[in-house]
C-alpha positions in Angstrom: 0.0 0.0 0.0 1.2 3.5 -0.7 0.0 6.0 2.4 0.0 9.8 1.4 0.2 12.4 4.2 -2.8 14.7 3.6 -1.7 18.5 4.9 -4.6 21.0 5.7 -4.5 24.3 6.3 -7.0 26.9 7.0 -10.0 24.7 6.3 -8.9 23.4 3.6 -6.6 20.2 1.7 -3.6 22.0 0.2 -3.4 21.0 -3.2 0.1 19.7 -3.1 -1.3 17.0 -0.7 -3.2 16.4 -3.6 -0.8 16.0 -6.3 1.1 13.8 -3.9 -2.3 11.3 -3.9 -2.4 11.8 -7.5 0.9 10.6 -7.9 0.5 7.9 -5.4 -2.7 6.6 -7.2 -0.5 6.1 -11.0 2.5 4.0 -9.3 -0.1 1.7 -7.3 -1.8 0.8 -10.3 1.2 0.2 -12.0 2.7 -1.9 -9.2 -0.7 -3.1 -7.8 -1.0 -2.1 -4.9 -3.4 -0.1 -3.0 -3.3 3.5 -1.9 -4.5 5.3 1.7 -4.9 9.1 2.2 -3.8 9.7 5.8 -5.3 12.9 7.2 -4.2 13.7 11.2 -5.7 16.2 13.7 -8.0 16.2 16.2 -11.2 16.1 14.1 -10.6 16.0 10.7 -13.1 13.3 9.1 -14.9 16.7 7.7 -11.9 16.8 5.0 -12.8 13.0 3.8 -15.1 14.9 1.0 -12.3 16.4 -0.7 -10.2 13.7 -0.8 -13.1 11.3 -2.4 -13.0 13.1 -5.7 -9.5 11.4 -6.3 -10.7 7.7 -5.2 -8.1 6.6 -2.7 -8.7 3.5 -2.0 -9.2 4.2 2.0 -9.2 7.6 3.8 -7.6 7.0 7.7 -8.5 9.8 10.0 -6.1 9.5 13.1 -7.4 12.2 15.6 -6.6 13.2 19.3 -7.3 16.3 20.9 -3.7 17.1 21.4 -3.1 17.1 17.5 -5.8 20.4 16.9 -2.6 22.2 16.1 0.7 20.7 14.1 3.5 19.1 16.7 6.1 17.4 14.9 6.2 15.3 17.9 2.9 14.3 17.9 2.5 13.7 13.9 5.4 11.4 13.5 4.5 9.5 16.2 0.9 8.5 14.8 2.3 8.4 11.4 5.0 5.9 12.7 2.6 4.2 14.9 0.2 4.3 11.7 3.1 2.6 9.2 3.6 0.0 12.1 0.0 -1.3 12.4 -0.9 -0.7 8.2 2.4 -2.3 7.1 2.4 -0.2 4.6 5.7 0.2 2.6 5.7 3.6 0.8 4.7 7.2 2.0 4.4 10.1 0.2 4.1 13.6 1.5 4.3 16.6 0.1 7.5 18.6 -0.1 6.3 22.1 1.8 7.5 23.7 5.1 5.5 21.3 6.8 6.6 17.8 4.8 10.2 18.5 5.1 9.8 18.9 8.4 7.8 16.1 9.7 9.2 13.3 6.5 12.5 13.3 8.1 11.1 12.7 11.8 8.8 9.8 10.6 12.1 8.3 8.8 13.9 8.7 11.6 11.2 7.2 13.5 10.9 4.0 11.8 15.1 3.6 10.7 14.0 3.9 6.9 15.5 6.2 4.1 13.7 9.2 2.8 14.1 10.6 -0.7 13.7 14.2 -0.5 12.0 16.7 -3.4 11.3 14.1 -5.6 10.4 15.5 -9.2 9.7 12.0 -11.0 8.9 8.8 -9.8 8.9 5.3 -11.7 8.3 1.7 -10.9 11.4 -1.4 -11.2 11.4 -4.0 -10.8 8.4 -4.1 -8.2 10.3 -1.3 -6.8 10.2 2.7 -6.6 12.9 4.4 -8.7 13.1 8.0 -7.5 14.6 11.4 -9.1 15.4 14.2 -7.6 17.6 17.4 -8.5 21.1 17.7 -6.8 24.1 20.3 -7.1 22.0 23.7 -7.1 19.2 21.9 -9.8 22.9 21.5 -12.0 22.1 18.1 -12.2 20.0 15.0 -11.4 19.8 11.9 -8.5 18.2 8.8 -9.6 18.3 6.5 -6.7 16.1 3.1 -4.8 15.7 2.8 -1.5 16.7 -0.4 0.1 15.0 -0.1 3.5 11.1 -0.5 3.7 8.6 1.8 4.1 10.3 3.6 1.3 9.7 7.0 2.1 9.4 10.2 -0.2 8.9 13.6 -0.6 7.4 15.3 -3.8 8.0 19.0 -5.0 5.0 21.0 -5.0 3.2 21.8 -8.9 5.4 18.8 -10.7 3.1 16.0 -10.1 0.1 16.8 -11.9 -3.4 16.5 -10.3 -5.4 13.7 -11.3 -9.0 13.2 -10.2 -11.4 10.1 -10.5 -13.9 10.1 -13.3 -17.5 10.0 -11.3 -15.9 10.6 -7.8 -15.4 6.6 -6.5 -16.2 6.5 -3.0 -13.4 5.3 -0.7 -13.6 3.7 2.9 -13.2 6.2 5.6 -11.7 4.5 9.0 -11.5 6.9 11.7 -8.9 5.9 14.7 -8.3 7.5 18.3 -4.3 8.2 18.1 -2.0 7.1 21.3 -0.3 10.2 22.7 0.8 9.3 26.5 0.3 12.2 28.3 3.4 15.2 28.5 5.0 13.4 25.2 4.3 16.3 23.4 6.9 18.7 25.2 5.7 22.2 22.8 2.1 23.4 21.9 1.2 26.3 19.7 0.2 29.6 21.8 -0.9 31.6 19.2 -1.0 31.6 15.1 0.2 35.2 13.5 -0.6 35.5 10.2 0.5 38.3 7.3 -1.9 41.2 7.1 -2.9 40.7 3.5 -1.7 37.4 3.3 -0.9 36.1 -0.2 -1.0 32.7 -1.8 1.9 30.9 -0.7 4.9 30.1 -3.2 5.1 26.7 -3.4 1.8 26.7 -4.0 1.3 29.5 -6.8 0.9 28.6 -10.3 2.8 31.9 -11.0 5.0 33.4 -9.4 6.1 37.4 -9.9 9.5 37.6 -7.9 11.7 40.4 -7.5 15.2 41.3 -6.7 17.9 44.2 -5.8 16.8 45.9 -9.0 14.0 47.2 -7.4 16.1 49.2 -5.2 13.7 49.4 -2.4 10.4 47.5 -0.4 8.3 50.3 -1.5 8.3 48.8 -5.5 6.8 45.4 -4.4 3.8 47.5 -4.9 4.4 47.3 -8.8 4.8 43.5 -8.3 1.8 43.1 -6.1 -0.7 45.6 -8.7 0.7 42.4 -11.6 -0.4 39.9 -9.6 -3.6 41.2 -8.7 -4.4 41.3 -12.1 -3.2 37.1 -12.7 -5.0 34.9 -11.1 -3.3 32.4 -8.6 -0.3 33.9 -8.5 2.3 34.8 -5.9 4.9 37.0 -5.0 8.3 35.6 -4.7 11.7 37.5 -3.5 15.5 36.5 -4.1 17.4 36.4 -1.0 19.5 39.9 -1.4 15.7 41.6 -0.9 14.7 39.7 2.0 18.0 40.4 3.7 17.5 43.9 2.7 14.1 43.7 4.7 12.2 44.5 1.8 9.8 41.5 2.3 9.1 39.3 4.8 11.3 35.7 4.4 8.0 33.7 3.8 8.6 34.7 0.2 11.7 34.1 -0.5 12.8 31.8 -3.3 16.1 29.7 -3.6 18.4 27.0 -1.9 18.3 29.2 1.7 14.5 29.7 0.8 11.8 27.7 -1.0 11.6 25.6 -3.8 9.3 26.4 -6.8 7.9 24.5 -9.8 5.3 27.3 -11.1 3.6 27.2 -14.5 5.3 30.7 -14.6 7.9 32.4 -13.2 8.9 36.0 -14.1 12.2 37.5 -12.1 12.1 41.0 -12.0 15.6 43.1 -11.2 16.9 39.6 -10.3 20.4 38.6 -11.4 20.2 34.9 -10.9 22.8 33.7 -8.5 23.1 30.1 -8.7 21.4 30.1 -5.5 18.4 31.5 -6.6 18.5 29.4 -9.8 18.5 26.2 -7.6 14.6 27.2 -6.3 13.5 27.7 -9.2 15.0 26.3 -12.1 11.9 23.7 -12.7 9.9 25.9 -13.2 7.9 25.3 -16.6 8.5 29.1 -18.1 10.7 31.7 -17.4 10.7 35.2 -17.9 13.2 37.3 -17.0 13.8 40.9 -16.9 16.5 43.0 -16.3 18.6 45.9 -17.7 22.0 44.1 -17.8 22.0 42.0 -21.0 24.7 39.6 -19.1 22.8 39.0 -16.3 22.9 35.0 -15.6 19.5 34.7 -15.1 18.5 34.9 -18.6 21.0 31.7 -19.2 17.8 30.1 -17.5 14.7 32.0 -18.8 12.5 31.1 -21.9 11.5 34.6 -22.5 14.1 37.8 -21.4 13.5 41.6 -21.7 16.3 43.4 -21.7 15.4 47.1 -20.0 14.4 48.9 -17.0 12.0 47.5 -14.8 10.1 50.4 -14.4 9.2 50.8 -17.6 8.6 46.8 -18.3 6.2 46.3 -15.1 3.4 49.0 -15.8 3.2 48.3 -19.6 3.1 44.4 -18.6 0.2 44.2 -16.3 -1.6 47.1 -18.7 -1.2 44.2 -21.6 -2.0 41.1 -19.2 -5.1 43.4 -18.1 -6.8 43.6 -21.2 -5.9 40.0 -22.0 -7.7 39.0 -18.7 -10.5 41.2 -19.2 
């Protein structure tokens, strides 16, 4: 069986969790096996009805009061104690903030290997073969896992979504978790969220990110009056601006920051270090705009314009404007 760690947020299934189930359901019918949607919290049977629409074969709700708000602690423990009892021998989750924090613990946990940011993933030989970028994105990792549960994470907006013709109906099984009392040693106080707050990155299917050419925090306003004019996207940052304190860290994109694999990415006033490069290289189109002409960036990018900024910006979202309207 392949188990897929379900992530919610505000309400609702984050649609990486879903691409991960996607995933999950094309190598389990190519290597026969059977796949499970794990959600975990302290009531969260509610979220069964979004997951039915992509027909995992069963839908396990593992709740306990003390899991109403993430604990790493307390997650890997059910998801280990989960893996135990299920025997099941591959897990998925999703490669966010959350995933790459919790993958490694459950790994850790139950003494398997964990292939991280997965962007393909094939059967042999009865077998997963995963692939994942190394070196900055410069090149590729194609490796098995010998220990069992085989454990992966995949990069957000690579694995496309795939949902069940007529919506099959899968088993729900709810379960009471087993959290000993005083195991979990933090809880959550308080949530603080942005004023305003955006779509995240990962999660964007385009993503407007900008740079030192924009010379101060006061011109992510050009970048923000774009992307209120394209639907689902994002702003992103390279590392320079967030050090700069131009934007908040949540948004920045790159080996030190997140990972991207947008259906778009345009870098504004951004020159393309190779650490930048390395979150976002995947992406399926870049566009890339800046006034140097030898700027590295446009080594990477589909489309470049060569010119200032802010001239580009304004004329850009005045074209994408009528297009959308």
């Amino acid at each position: 069986m392949i188990a897929v760690f379900i992530e919610t947020r505000d309400g609702k299934v984050k649609k990486s969790s879903l691409e991960a189930l996607s995933e999950a359901k094309r190598r389990a019918g190519e290597a026969g096996l059977g796949t499970a949607a794990v959600l975990v919290g302290a009531a969260v049977e509610g979220y069964a009805g979004d997951l039915k629409g992509y027909a995992p074969g069963k839908i396990v709700c593992l709740e306990h009061p003390a899991l109403a708000d993430y604990s790493s602690q307390g997650y890997a423990r059910v998801l280990c104690d989960f893996i135990r009892e299920s025997g099941a021998g591959i897990l998925f989750f999703a490669a966010t903030a959350m995933g790459k924090d919790l993958a490694p613990r459950v790994a850790a946990g139950l003494g398997a290997g964990l292939a991280s940011d997965c962007t393909k993933i094939a059967v042999k030989a009865g077998r997963l073969e995963f692939t994942r970028p190394i070196y900055a994105g410069k090149a590729f990792l194609t490796l098995t896992l010998a220990s069992t549960p085989q454990i992966a994470t995949l990069r957000p907006n690579v694995f496309p979504l795939d949902p069940a013709a007529g919506g099959a109906e899968a088993e729900v099984i709810r379960k009471s978790a087993a959290i000993p009392d005083g195991f979990i040693k933090g809880r959550v106080v308080e949530v603080l969220k942005e004023q305003n707050a955006e779509i995240d990155v990962t999660e964007a299917e385009v993503v407007i990110s900008g740079g030192r050419g924009l010379k101060g925090p006061e011109n992510f306003a050009l970048l923000r009056e774009l992307s209120a004019v394209i639907p689902r996207s994002a702003i992103g940052a390279s590392r320079s601006a967030v050090d700069s304190g131009w934007i908040g860290h949540q948004h920045q994109v790159g080996q030190t920051g997140k990972t991207v694999s947008p259906n778009l990415y345009v870098a504004v006033g951004i020159s393309g270090a190779i650490q930048h490069l390395a979150g976002m290289s995947s992406s399926k189109c870049i566009v890339a705009v800046n006034k140097d002409p030898e700027a590295p960036i446009f080594k990477v990018a589909d489309y470049g314009i060569v010119g200032d900024l802010f001239e580009v910006i304004p004329r850009l979202k005045d074209e994408v404007k009528k297009i959308m309207d």
